[in-house]
SEGUVEX-626121 format. One record per residue (C-alpha): residue number from 1; x, y, z. Coordinates in steps of 0.001 Angstrom, whole numbers. Example, Ala and Ser with C-alpha at 12.3 -4.5 7.8 and 13.67 -1.06 7.14 Angstrom:
REM SEGUVEX-626121
rec n=1; c1=12300; c2=-4500; c3=7800
rec n=2; c1=13670; c2=-1060; c3=7140
//
This chain:
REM SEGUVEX-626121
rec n=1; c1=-182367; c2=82137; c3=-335118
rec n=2; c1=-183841; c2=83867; c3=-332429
rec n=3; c1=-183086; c2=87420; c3=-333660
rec n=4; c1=-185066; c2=86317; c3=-336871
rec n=5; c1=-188457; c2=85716; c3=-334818
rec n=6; c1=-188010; c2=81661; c3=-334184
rec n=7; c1=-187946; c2=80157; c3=-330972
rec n=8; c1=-184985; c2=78040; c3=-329699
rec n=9; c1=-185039; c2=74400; c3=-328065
rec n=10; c1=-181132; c2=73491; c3=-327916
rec n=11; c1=-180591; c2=69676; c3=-326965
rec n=12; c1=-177488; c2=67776; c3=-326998
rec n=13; c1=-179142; c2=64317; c3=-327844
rec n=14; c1=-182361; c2=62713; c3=-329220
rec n=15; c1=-183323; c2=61741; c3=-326019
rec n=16; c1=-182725; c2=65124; c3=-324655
rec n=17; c1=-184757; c2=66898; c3=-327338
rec n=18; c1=-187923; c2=64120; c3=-326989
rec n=19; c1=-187712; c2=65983; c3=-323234
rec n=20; c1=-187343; c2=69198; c3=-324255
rec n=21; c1=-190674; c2=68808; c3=-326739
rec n=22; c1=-192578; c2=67242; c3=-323782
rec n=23; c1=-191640; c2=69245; c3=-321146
rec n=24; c1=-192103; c2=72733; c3=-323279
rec n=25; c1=-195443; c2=71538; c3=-325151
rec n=26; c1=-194767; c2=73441; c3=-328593
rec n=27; c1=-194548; c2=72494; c3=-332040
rec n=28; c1=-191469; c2=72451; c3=-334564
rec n=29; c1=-191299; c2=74512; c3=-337484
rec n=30; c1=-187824; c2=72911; c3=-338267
rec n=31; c1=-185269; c2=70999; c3=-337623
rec n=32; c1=-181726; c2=71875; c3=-337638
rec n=33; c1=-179343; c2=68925; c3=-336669
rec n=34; c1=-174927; c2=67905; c3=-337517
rec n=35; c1=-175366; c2=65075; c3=-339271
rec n=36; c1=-172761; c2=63162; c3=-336697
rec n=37; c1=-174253; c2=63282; c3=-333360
rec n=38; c1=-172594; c2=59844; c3=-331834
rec n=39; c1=-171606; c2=56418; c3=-332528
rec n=40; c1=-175173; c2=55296; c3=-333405
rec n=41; c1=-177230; c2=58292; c3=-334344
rec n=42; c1=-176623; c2=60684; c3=-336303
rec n=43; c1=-179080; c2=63894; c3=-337275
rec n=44; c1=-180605; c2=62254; c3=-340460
rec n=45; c1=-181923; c2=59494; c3=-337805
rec n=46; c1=-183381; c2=61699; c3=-335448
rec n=47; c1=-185120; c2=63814; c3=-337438
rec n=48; c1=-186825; c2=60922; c3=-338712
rec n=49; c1=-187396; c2=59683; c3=-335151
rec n=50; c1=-188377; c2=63027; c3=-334078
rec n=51; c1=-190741; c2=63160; c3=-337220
rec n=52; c1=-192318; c2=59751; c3=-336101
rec n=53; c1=-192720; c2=61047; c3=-332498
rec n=54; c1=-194756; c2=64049; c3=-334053
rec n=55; c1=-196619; c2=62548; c3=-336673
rec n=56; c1=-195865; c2=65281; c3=-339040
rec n=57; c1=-193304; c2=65610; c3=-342160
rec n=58; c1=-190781; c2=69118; c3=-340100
rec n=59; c1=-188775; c2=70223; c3=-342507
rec n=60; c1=-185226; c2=69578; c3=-341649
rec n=61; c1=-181704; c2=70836; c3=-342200
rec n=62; c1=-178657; c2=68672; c3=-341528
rec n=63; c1=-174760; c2=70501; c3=-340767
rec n=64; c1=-172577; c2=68334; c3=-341927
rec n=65; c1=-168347; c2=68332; c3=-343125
rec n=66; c1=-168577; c2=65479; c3=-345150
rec n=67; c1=-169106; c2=65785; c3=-348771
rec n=68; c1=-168816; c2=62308; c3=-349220
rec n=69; c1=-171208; c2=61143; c3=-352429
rec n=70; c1=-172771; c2=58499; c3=-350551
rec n=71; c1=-173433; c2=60416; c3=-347699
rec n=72; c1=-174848; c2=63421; c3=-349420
rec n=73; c1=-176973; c2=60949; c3=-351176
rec n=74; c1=-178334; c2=59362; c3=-348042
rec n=75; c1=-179192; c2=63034; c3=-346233
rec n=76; c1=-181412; c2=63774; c3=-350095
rec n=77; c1=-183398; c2=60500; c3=-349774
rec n=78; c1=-184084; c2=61604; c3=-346192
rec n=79; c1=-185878; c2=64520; c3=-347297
rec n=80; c1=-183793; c2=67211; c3=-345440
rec n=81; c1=-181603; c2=69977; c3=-346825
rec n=82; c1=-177737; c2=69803; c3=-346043
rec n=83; c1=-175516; c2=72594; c3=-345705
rec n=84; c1=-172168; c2=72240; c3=-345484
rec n=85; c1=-169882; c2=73591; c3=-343005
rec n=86; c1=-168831; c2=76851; c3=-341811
rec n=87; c1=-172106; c2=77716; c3=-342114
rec n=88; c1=-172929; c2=81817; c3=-342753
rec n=89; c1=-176280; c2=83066; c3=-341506
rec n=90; c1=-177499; c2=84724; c3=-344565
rec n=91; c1=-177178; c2=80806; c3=-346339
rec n=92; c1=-178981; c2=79503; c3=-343193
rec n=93; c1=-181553; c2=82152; c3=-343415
rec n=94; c1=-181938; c2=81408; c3=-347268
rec n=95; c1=-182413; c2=77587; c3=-346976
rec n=96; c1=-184860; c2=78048; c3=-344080
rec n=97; c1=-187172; c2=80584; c3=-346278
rec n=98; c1=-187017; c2=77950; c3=-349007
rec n=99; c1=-188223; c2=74951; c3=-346760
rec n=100; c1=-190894; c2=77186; c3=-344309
rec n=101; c1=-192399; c2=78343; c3=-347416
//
C-alpha cells in the first residue's frame, strides 16, 4: 500500500484504530479489514463503527476465508467489497481503483 502512494495506520483492534485516528489527526481514504477480528467484532462491524465515528460513507474492503452464502451476503449489504483469501496485490490494487474512483 505504501509503495502505491497511500499512507498506512496498522491497528490490531477497533479500539486501537479509534486511537490511532485521534492520535494521528488524518482522514481515511479506505478501509481494509479480515472480516474475523474476535469473538464479538468482526471487520464488517467496525467499519461501520469506524464510519459512524467519522461521519462519512469510507469505502471499505473486507479479507475474508469464508465463502459462506450467508456471510458473503451480509459483507454486500454492508456496502464493502470482499476479497477472498490469499490475496495478490495486483487484485488488491484493482478493487481499490474501483472503490477510490
Amino acid at each position: 500500500l505504501e509503495a502505491w502512494g497511500h499512507e498506512t495506520l496498522v491497528a490490531l483492534s477497533l479500539e486501537e484504530a479509534k486511537e490511532l485516528l485521534n492520535r494521528n489527526n488524518v482522514s481515511l481514504d479506505f478501509i481494509i479489514s479480515d472480516l474475523r477480528l474476535s469473538e464479538t467484532m468482526d471487520g464488517v462491524k467496525a467499519i461501520k463503527e469506524l464510519r459512524d465515528d467519522i461521519g462519512k460513507e469510507i469505502p471499505g474492503v473486507i479479507l475474508t476465508g469464508d465463502t459462506s452464502a450467508d456471510r458473503l451476503e451480509y459483507i454486500n449489504q454492508a456496502g464493502v467489497s470482499v476479497m477472498h483469501k490469499t490475496v495478490h496485490a495486483d487484485d488488491l490494487s484493482t478493487i481499490l481503483n474501483e472503490i477510490l474512483v
